[in-house]
C-alpha positions as a Markdown table, in Angstrom:
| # | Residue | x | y | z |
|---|---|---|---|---|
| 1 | Unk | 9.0 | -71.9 | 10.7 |
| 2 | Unk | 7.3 | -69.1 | 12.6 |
| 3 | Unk | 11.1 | -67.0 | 13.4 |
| 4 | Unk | 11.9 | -67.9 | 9.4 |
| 5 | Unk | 8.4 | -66.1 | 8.5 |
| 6 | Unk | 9.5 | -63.4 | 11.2 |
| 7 | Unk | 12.8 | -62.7 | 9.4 |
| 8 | Unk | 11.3 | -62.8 | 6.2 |
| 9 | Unk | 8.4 | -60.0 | 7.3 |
| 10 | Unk | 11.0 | -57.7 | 9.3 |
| 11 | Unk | 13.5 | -57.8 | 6.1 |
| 12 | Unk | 10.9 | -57.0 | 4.0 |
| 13 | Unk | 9.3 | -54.3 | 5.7 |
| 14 | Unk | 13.0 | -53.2 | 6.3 |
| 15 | Unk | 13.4 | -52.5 | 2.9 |
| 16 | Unk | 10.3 | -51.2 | 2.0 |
| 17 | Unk | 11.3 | -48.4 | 4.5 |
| 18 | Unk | 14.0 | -47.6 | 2.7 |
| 19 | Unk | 12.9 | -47.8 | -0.5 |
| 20 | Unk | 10.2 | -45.3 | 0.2 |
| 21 | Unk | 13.2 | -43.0 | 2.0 |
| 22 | Unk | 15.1 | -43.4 | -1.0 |
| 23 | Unk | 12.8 | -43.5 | -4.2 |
| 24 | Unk | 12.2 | -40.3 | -6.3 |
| 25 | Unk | 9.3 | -38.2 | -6.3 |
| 26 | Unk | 7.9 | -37.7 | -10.1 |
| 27 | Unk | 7.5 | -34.2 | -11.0 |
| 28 | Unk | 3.7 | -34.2 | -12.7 |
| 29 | Unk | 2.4 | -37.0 | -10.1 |
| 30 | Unk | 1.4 | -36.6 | -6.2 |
| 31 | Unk | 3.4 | -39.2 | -5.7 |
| 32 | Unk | 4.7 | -38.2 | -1.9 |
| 33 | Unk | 3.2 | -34.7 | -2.7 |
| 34 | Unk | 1.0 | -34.9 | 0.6 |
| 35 | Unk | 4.2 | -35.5 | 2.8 |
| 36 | Unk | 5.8 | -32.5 | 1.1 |
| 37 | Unk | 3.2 | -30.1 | 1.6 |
| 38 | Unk | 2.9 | -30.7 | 5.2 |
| 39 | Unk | 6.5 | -29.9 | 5.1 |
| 40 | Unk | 5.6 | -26.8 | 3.3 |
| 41 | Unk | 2.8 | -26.0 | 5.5 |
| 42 | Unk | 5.1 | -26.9 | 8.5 |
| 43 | Unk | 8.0 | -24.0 | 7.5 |
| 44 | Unk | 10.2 | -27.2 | 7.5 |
| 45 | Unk | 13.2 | -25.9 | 5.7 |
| 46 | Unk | 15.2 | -28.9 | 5.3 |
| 47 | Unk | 12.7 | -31.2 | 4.6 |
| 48 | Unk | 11.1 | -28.9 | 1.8 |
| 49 | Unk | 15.0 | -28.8 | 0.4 |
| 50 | Unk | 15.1 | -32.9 | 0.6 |
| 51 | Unk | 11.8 | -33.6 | -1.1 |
| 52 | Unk | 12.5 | -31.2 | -4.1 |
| 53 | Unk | 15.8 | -32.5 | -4.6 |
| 54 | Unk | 13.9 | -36.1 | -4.6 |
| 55 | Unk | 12.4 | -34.5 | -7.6 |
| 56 | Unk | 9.0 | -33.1 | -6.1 |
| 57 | Unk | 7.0 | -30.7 | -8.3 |
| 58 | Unk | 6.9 | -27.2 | -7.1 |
| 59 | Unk | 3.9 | -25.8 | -8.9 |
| 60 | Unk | 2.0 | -29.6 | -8.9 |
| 61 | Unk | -1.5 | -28.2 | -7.0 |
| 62 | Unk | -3.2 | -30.4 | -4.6 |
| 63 | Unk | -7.2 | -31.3 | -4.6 |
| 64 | Unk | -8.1 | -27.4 | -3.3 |
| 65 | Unk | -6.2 | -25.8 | -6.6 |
| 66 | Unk | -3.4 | -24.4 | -4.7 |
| 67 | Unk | 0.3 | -25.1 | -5.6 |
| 68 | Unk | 2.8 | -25.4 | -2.4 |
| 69 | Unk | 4.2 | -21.6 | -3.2 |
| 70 | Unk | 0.3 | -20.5 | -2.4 |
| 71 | Unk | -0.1 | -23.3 | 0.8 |
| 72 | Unk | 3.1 | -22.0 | 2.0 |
| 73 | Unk | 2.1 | -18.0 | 2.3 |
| 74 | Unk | -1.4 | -18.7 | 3.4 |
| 75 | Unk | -0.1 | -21.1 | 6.6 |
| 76 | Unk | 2.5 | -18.8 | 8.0 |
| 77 | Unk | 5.2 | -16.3 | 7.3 |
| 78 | Unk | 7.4 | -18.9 | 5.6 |
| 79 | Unk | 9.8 | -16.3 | 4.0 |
| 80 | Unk | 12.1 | -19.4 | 3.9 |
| 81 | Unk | 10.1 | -22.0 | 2.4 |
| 82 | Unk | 9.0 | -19.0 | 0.4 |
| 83 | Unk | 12.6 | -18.4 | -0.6 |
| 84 | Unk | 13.6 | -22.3 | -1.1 |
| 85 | Unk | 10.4 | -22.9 | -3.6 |
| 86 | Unk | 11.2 | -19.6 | -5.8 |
| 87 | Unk | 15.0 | -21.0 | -6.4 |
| 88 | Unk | 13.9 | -24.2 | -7.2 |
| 89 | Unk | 11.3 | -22.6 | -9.9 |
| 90 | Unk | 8.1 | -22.2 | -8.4 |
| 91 | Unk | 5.5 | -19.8 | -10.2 |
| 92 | Unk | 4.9 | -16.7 | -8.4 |
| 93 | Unk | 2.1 | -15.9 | -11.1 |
| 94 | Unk | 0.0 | -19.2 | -10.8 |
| 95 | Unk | -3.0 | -18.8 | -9.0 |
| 96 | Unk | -5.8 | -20.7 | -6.6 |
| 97 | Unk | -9.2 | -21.2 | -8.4 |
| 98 | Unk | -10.1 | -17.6 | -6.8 |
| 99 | Unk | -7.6 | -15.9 | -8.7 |
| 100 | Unk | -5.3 | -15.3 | -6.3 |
| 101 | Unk | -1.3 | -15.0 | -6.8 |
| 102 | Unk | 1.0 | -16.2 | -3.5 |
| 103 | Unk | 1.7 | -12.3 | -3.3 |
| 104 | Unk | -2.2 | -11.2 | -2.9 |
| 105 | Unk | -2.0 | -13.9 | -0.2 |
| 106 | Unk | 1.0 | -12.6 | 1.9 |
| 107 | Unk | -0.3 | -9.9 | 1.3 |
| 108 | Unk | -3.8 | -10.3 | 3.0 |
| 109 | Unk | -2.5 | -12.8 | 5.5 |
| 110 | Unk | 0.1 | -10.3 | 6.4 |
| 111 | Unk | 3.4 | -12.2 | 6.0 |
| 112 | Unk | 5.4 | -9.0 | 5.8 |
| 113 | Unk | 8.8 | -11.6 | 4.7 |
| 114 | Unk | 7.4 | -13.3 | 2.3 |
| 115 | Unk | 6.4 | -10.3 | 0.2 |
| 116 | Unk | 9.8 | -9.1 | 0.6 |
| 117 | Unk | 11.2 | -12.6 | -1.3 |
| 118 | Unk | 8.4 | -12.4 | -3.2 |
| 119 | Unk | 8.9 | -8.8 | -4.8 |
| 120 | Unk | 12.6 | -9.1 | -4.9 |
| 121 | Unk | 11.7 | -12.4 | -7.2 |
| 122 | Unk | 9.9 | -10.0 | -10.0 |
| 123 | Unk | 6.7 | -11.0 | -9.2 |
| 124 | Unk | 3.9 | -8.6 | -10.9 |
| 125 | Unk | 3.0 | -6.4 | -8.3 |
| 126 | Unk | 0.1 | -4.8 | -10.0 |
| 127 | Unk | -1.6 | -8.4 | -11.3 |
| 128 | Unk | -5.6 | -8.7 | -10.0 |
| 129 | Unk | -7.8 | -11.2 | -9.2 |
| 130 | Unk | -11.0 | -11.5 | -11.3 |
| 131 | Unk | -13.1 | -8.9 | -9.1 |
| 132 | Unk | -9.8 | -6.1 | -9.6 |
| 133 | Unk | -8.1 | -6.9 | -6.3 |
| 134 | Unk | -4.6 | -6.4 | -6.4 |
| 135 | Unk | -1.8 | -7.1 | -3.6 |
| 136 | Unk | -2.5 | -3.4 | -2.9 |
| 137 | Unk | -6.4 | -3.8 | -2.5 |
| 138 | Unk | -6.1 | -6.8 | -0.2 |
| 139 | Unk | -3.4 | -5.0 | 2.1 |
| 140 | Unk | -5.6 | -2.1 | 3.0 |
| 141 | Unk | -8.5 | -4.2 | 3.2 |
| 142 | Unk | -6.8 | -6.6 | 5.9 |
| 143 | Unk | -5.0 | -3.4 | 7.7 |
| 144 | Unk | -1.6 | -4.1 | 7.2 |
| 145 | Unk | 0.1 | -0.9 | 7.1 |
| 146 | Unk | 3.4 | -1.7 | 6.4 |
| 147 | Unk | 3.0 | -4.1 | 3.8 |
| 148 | Unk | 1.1 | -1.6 | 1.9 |
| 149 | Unk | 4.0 | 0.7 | 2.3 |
| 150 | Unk | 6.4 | -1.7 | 1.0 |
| 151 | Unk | 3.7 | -2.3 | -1.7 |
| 152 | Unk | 3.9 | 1.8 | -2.3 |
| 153 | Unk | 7.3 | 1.7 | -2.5 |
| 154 | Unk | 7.4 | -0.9 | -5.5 |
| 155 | Unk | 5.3 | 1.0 | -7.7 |
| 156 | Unk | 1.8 | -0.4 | -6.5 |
| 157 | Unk | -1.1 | 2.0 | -8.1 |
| 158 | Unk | -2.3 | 4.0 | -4.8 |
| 159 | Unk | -5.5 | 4.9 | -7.0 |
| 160 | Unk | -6.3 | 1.2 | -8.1 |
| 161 | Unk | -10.0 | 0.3 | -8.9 |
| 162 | Unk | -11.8 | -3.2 | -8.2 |
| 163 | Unk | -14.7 | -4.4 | -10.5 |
| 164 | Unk | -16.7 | -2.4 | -8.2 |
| 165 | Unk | -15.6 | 0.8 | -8.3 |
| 166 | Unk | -13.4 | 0.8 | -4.8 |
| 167 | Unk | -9.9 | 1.8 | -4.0 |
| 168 | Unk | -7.5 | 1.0 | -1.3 |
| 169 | Unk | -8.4 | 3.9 | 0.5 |
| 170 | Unk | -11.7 | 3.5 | 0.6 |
| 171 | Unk | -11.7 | 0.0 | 2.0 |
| 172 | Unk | -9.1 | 1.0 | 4.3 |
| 173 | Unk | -11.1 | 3.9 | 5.7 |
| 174 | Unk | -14.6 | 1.9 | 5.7 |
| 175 | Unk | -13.1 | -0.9 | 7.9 |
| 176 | Unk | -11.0 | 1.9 | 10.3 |
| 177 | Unk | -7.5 | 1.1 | 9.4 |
| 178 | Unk | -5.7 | 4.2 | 10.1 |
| 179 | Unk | -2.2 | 3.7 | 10.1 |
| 180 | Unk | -3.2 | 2.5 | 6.1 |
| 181 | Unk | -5.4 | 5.3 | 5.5 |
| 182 | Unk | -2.0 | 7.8 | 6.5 |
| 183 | Unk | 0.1 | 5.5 | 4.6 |
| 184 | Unk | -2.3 | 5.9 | 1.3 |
| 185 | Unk | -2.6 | 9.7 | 1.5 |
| 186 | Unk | 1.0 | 10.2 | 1.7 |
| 187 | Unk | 1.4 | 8.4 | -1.6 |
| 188 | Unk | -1.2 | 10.6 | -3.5 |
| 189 | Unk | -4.6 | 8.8 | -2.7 |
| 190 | Unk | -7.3 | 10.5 | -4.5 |
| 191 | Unk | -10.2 | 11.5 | -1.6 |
| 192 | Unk | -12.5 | 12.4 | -4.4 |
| 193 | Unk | -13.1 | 9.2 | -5.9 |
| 194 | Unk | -16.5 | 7.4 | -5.4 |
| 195 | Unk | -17.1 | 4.0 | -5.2 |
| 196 | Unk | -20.0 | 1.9 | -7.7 |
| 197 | Unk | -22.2 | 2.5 | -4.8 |
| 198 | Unk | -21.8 | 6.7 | -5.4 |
| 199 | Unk | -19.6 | 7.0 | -1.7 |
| 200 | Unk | -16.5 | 8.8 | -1.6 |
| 201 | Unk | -13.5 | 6.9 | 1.0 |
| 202 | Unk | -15.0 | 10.1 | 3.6 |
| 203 | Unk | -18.7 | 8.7 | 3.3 |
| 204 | Unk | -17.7 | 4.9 | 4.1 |
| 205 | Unk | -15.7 | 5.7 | 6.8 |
| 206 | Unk | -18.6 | 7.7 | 8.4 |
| 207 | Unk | -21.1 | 4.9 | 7.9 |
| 208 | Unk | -19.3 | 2.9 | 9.0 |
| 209 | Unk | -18.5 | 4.9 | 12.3 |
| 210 | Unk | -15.4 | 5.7 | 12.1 |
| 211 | Unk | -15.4 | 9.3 | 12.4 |
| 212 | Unk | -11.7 | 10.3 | 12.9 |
| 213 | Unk | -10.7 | 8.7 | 9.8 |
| 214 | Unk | -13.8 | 10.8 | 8.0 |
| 215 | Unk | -12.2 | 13.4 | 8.8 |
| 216 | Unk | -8.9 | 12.5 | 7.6 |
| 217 | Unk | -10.0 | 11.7 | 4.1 |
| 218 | Unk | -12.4 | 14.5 | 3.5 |
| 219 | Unk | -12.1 | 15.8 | 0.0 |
């Protein structure tokens, strides 16, 4: 009786296995959607490739807002993941509650690759989040200097304002990026502007100590 009631549990058990292995994911449910974004997360190529062929949803979002296009970019440089959830339809323009795009993200994470896939995929390079930020704004804010070139180089607007009056090279030059205060000025940065606060990119970077790049953005 007790090896009948064995069989029985190790058969079943058995084939639950492989019915979870096996059964499809529901596009519209989080059925298995945990599992696939730590797969996401991960930079796990093959699995990513495996759930969505299951049928996961690429733009479902989890409890935080964010879809797995948006998880990916913000947990590593996952230009492949990145590249794997664009061809199987992902939405490079949905955003996280903050209104952010997966582009503002590499962007400000600095995952150089994944703006690469993500500009050769179309995606709006001049979209903002609700206080003005573009991908620009957040790449001179964070220092990456040559994502904000490649940013340039797309057509990004060097003289872009947020909802508070302040342009990429101001926050560039306030928080002493110099390599993306060079970058800026060579694509036509206007020194002159002043920020909603009445500062010009030459004032911030002074109050804030950084003295060579003062002198470098002087009007």
């Amino acid at each position: 009786m007790f090896f009948s009631r064995l069989r029985f549990l190790v058969f079943f058990f058995s084939g639950l296995a492989v019915w979870a292995a096996s059964a499809p994911v529901f596009a519209g449910t989080d059925m298995f959607f945990d599992d696939f974004l730590i797969a996401v997360r991960n930079g796990n190529v093959r699995e990513v490739q495996a759930w969505l062929k299951r049928g996961a949803d690429p733009n479902l979002r989890d409890e935080r807002g964010e879809t797995p296009l948006l998880q990916a970019v913000r947990a590593d440089d996952n230009h492949e993941v990145v590249t794997v959830l664009l061809e199987n339809r992902a939405k490079s323009y949905l955003r996280n509650p903050l209104g952010e795009t997966a582009l503002m993200l590499a962007a400000f994470f600095g995952r150089s690759q994944c703006v690469d896939v993500l500009l050769k995929s179309g995606t709006d390079i001049g979209e903002a989040n609700r206080q003005g930020w573009t991908p620009l704004t957040y790449a001179a804010f964070a220092g990456h200097a040559e994502i904000v070139g490649k940013l340039l180089a797309n057509g990004a607007a060097v003289n872009g304002v947020t909802a508070n009056g302040l342009t990429p090279l101001m926050l560039a030059a306030r928080n002493g990026h110099i390599g993306v205060v060079a970058k800026l000025l060579a694509a036509g940065a206007d020194r002159s502007l002043k920020g909603g606060a009445g500062f010009t990119a030459e004032e911030l970077a002074a109050r804030a100590g950084n003295t060579e790049i003062s002198k470098l953005v002087k009007p």
